[in-house]
Each structure stands twice: as structure tokens, then as C-alpha cells.
MDAnalysis code that builds the backbone (N, CA, C; Angstrom):
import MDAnalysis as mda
import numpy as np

u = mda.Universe.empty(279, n_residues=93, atom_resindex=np.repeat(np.arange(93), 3), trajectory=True)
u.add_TopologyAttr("name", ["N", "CA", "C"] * 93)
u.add_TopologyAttr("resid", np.arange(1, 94))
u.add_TopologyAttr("resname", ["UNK", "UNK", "UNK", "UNK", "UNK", "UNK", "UNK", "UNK", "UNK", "UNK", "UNK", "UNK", "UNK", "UNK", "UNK", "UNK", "UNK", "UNK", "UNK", "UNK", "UNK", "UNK", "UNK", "UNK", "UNK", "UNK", "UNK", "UNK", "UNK", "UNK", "UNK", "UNK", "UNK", "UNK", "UNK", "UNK", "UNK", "UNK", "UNK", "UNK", "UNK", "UNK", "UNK", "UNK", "UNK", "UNK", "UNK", "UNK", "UNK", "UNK", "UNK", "UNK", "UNK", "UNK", "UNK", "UNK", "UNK", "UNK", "UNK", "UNK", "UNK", "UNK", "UNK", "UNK", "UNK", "UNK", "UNK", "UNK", "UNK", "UNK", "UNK", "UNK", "UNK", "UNK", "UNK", "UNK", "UNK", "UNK", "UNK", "UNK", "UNK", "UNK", "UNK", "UNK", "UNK", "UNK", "UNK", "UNK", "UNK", "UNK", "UNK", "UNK", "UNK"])
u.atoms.positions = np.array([
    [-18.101, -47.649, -30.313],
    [-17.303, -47.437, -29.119],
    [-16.688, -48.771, -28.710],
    [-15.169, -48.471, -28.345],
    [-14.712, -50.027, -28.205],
    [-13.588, -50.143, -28.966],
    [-13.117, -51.717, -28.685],
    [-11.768, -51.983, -29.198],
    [-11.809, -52.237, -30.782],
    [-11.431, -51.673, -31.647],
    [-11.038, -51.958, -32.541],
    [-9.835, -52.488, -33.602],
    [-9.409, -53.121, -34.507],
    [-8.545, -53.714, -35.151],
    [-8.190, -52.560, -36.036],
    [-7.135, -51.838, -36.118],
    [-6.499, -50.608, -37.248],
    [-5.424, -51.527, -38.108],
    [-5.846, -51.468, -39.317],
    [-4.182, -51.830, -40.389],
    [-3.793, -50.341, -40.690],
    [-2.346, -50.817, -39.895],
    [-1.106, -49.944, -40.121],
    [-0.455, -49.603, -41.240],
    [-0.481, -49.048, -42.314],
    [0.795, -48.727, -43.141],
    [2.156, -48.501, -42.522],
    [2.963, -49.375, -42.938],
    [4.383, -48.962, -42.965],
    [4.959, -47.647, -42.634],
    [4.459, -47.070, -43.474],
    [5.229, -45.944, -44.385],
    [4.490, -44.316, -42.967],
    [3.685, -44.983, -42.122],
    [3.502, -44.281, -41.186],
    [4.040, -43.719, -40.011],
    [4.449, -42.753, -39.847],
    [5.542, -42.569, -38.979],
    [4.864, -42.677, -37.448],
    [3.806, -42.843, -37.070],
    [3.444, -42.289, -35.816],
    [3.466, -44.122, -35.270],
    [3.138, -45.270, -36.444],
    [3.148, -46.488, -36.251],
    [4.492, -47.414, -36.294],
    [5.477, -46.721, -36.321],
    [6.742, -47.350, -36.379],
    [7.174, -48.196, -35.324],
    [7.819, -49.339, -35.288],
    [7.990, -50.142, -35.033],
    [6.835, -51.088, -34.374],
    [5.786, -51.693, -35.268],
    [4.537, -51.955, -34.540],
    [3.635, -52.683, -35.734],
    [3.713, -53.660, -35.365],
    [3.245, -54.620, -36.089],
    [2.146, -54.087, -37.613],
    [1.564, -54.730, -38.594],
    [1.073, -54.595, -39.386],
    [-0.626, -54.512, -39.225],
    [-1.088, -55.033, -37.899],
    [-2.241, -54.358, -37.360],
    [-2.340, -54.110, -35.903],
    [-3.098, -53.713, -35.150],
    [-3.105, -53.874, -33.623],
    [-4.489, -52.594, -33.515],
    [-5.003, -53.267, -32.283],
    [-6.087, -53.019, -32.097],
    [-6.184, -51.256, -31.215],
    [-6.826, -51.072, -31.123],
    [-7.205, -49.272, -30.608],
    [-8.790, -49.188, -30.503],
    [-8.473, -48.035, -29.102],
    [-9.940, -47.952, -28.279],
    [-10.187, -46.658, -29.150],
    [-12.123, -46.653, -29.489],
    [-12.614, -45.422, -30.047],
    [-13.884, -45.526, -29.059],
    [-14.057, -44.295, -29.232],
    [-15.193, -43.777, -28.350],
    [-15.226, -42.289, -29.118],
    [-16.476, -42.711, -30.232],
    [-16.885, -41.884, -31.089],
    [-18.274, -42.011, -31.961],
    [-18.573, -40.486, -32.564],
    [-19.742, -40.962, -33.090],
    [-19.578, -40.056, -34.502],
    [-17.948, -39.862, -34.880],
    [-17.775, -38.850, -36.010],
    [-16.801, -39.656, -36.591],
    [-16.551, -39.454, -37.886],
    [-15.284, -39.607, -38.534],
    [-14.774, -38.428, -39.624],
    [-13.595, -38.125, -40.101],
    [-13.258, -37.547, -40.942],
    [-13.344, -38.656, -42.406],
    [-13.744, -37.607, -43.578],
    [-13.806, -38.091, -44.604],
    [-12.833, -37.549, -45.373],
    [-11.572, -38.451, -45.445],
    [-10.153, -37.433, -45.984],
    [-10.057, -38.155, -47.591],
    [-10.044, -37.019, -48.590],
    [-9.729, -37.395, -49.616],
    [-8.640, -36.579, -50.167],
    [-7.787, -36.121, -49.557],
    [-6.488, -35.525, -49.772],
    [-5.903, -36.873, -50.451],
    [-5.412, -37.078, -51.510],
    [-4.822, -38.243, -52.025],
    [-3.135, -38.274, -51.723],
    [-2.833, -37.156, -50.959],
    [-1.248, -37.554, -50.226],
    [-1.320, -37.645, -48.969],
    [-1.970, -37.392, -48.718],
    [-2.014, -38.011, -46.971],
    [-2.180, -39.338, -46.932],
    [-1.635, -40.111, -45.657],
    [-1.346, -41.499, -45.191],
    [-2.335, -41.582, -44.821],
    [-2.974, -42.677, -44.752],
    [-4.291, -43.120, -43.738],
    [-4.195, -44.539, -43.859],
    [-4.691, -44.879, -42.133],
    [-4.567, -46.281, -41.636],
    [-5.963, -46.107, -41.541],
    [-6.419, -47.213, -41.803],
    [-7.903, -48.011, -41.211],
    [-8.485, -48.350, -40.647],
    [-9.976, -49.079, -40.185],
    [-10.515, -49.394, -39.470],
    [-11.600, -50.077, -39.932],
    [-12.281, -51.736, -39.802],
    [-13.305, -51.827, -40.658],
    [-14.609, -51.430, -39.626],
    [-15.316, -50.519, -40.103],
    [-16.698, -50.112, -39.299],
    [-18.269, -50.459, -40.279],
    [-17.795, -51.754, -41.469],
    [-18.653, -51.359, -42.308],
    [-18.417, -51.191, -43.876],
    [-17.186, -50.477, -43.741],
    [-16.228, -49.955, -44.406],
    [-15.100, -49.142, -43.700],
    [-14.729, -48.610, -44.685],
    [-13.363, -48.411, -44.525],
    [-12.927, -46.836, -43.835],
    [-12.915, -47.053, -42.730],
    [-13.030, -45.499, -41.803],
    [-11.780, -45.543, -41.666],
    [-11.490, -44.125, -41.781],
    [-9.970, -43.187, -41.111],
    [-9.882, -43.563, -39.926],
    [-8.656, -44.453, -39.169],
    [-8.318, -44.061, -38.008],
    [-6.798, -43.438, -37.620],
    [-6.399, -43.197, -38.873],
    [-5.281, -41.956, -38.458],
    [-4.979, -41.516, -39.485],
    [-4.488, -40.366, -39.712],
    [-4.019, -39.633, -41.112],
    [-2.467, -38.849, -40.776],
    [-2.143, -38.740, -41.379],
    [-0.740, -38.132, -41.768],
    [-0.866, -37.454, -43.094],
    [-0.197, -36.172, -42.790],
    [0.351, -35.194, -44.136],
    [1.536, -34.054, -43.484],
    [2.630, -34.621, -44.135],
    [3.732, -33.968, -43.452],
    [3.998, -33.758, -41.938],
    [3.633, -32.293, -41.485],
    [4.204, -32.541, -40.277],
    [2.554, -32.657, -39.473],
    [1.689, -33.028, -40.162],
    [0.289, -33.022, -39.856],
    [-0.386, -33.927, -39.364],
    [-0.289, -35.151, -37.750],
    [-0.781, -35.865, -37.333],
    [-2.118, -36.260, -36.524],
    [-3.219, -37.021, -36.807],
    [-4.284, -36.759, -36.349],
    [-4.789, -38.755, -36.038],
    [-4.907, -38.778, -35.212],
    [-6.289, -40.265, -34.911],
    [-7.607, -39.980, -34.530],
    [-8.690, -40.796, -34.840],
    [-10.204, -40.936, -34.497],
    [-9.682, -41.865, -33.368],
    [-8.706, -42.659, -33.121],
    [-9.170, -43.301, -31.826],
    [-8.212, -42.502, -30.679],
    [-8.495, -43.608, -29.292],
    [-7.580, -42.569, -27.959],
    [-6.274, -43.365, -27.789],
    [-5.261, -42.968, -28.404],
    [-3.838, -43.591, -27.796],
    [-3.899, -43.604, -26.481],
    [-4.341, -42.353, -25.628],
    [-4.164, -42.764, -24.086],
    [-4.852, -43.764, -23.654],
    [-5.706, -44.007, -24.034],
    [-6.586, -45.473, -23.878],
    [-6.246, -46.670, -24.257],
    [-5.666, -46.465, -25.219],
    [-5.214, -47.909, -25.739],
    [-3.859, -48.919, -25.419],
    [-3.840, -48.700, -24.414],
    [-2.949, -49.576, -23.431],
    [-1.490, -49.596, -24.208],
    [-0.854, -50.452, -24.066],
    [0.724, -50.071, -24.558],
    [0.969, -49.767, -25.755],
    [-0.139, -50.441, -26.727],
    [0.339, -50.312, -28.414],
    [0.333, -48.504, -28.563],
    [-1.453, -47.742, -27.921],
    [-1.495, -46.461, -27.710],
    [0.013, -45.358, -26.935],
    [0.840, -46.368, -25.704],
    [1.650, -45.797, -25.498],
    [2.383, -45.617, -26.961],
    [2.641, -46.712, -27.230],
    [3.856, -46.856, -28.359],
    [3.904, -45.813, -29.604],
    [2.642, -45.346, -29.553],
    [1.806, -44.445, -30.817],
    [2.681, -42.674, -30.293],
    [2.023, -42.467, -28.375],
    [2.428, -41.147, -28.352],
    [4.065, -41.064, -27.724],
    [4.701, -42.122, -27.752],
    [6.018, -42.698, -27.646],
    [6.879, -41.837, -29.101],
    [6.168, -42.929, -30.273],
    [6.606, -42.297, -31.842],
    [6.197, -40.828, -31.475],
    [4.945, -40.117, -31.458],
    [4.730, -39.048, -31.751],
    [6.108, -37.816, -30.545],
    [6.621, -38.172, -30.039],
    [7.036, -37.767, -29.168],
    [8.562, -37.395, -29.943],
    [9.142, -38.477, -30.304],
    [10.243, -38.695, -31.451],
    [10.239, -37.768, -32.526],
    [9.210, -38.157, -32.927],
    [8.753, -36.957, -34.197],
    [8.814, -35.545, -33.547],
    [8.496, -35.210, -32.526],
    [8.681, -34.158, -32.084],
    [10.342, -33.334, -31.774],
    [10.721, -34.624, -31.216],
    [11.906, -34.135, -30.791],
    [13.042, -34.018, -31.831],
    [12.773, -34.748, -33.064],
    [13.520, -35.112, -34.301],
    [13.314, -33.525, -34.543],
    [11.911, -33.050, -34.923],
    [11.522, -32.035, -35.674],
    [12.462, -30.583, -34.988],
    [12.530, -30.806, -33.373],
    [13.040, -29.688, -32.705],
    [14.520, -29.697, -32.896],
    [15.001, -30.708, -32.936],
    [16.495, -30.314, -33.273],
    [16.669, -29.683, -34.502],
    [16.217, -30.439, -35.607],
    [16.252, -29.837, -36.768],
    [16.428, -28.337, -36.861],
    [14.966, -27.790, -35.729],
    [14.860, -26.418, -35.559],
    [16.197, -25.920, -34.988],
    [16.850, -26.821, -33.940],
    [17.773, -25.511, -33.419],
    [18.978, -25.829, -34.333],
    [19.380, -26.984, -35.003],
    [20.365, -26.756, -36.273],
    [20.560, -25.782, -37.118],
])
């Protein structure tokens, strides 16, 4: 529980425009064990190497709390918000 350090992939859409690591609040006692080998996943060291967000298509998920995590967390449901609204036009096109 607590602040943690996440490395970002690039290639992550929910982390866009946002540096190559930055830290995020968890308050947890689970993790997912994703071995989907196309899904995105950013990190966390707990030990090893824990999921703290995954991506697969239109499929977004974090172990930590963006609402908690002060502006970088804004910046997270900021992107996710984009993604949303990208996705809805598409729809009414």
C-alpha cells in the first residue's frame, strides 16, 4: 500500500504524453497474473515484476487508483477519457 514507481511503455495509450516512469498510489493485496502475450503491460517493482496496468484493444484495466494519484493519475483518466471520446465518434461516423 503506497506510492509506487510504474515504467510506462510508450506504446500505451492510457500513458500518453507522460514521462517514461511516474509514480502511482496502490492500496492492494491482489494482483492479476496476465500472460496474454498481446496485451500491453506497464510495471511495478514489488519484488518482481507486477502488472500495474494492462491494455488489449479496447480493454483497459490498473491495480493502482488514478483518482488517488494526484495529477499524473488525473492525466491517466484525462487519456482514458480521449480514448473514449475518440472511440464514440468513430461510433457515430
Amino acid at each position: 500500500m503506497g506510492w509506487n514507481p510504474v515504467k510506462l511503455p510508450e506504446n500505451m495509450d492510457l500513458f500518453a504524453d507522460l514521462e517514461k516512469e511516474k509514480h502511482f498510489y496502490f492500496a492492494h493485496s491482489f494482483y492479476a497474473d496476465v500472460k496474454d502475450t498481446q496485451a500491453k503491460i506497464a510495471y511495478t517493482d514489488y519484488g518482481f515484476d507486477l502488472p500495474a496496468a494492462v491494455q488489449k484493444g479496447k480493454i483497459y484495466g490498473t491495480q493502482f487508483h488514478p483518482e488517488k494519484s494526484g495529477k499524473t493519475g488525473l492525466n491517466v483518466l484525462k487519456n482514458f477519457y480521449e480514448i473514449c471520446k475518440k472511440e464514440k465518434q468513430k461510433d457515430a461516423d
